[in-house]
N, C-alpha and C positions, 0 to 999 in steps of 0.2 A: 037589752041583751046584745044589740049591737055594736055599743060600745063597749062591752065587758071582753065580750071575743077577739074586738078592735085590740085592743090593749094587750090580749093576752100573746096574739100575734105578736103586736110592735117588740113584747119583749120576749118573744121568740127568737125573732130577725135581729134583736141584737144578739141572742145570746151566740148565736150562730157564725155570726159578723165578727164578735170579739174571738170565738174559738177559732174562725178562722184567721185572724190577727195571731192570733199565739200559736197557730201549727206553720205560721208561715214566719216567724220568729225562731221558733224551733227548729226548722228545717234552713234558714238560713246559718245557725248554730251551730246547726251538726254540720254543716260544707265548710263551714269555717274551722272548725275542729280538725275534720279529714283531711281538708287541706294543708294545715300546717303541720300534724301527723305525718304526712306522705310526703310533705318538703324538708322535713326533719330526717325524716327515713332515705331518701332519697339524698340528701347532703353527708348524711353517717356513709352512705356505698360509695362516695364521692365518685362519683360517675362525672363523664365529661360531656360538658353543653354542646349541643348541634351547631350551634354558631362555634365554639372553638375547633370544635372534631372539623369544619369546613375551613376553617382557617389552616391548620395543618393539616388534611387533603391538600388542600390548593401548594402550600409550600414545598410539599414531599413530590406533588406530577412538576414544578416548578424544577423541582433538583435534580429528579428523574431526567428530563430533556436538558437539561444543562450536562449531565453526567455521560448522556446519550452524543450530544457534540461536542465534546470534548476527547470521548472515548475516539471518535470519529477522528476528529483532528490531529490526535497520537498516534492512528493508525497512518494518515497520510504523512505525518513527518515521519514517521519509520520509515516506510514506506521511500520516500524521499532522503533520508541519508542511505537507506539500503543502494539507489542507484551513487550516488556519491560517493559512498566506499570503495578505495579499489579494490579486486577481485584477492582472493585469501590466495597467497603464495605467489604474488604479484611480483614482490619485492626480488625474488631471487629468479624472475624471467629474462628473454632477451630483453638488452636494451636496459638492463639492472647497472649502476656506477654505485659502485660503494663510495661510500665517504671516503674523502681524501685521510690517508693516514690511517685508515681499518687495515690495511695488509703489511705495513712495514713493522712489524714485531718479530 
């Protein structure tokens, strides 16, 4: 008898062993499924990759501070011909010579 029950076991533990072989087959299936679903679904919304969306972040705070000293640098050379320019109605103050030949008409 004890080897009838012996036996009966053995092929319990396999039967067991194989289902569990094929729920883990299955379950690999179905991730593999979902997954390619969800990457398919996810390429139709064409959504943009974290490594590209970082790439352009970086290039646009790039621009930004380029944009920022340069603004900066237009304000100083204004700034800098403002004092250079002579004063508006300069031309007809003391100390004004017209060009030679402006008055003999």
């Amino acid at each position: 008898m004890t080897q009838t029950s012996s036996r009966i076991l053995d092929e319990f533990a396999k039967l067991v062993t194989d289902a569990a072989s094929v729920a883990q087959g299955v379950r690999r299936e179905a991730e593999t499924a979902f997954r390619t679903q969800v990457e398919r679904w996810l390429a139709d919304m064409d959504l943009v990759k974290r490594e590209d969306f970082d790439v352009v972040r970086e290039l646009a705070s790039k621009a930004r501070a380029e944009t920022e000293r340069l603004e900066a640098r237009v304000a100083a050379l204004e700034a800098r011909l403002a004092g250079l320019a002579p004063p508006t109605g300069a031309a007809s103050g003391p100390g004004y010579a017209p060009p030679e030949g402006a008055n003999d008409a």
